[in-house]
C-alpha positions in Angstrom: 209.8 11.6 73.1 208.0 11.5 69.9 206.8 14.7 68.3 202.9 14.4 67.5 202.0 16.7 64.7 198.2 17.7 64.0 197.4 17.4 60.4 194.1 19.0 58.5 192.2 15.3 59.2 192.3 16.0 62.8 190.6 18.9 62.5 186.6 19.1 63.6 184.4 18.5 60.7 181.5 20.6 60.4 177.9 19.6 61.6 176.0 18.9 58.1 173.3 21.8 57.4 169.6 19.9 57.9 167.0 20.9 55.5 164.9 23.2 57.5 162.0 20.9 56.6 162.9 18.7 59.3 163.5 21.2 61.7 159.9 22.3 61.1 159.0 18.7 61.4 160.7 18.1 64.6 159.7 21.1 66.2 155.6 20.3 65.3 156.1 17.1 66.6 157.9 18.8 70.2 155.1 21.1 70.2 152.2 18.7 69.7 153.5 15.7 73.0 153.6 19.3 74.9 150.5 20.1 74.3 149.1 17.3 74.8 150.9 16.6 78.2 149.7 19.9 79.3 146.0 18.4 78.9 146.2 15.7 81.4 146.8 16.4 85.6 149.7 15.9 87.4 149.6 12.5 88.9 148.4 12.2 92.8 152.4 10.8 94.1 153.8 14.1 91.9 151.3 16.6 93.6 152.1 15.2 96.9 155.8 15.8 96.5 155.9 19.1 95.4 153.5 19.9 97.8 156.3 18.6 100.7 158.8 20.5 98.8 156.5 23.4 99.1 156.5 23.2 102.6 160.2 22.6 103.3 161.0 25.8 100.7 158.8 27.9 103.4 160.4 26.5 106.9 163.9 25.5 106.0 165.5 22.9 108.5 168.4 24.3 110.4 172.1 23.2 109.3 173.4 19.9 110.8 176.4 19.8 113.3 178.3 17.5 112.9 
């Protein structure tokens, strides 16, 4: 059996530092779609789903057997 030996290249390399500029940028741009997505209703099938789910959270359906 061969001996594998690690050498410094296998090593992780550091994630490069981004200016914070485009951090700043980015996060604008996150903040500004949720915003804006927070302006318009939830669409008709969505509210009807999570109205089911609603109702299933309060009465639970008893465990299969199987």
């Amino acid at each position: 059996m061969a001996i594998i030996r690690r050498t410094a290249l296998d090593a992780p390399k550091p994630i490069p530092a981004r200016p914070s500029v485009l951090h700043d940028m980015i996060g604008r741009k996150i903040r500004l779609h949720y915003e804006e997505a927070q302006q318009h209703p939830l669409p008709a099938r969505l509210t009807v789903l999570l109205d089911i789910l609603d109702q299933l959270a309060e009465n639970p359906a008893s465990p299969r057997r199987r």
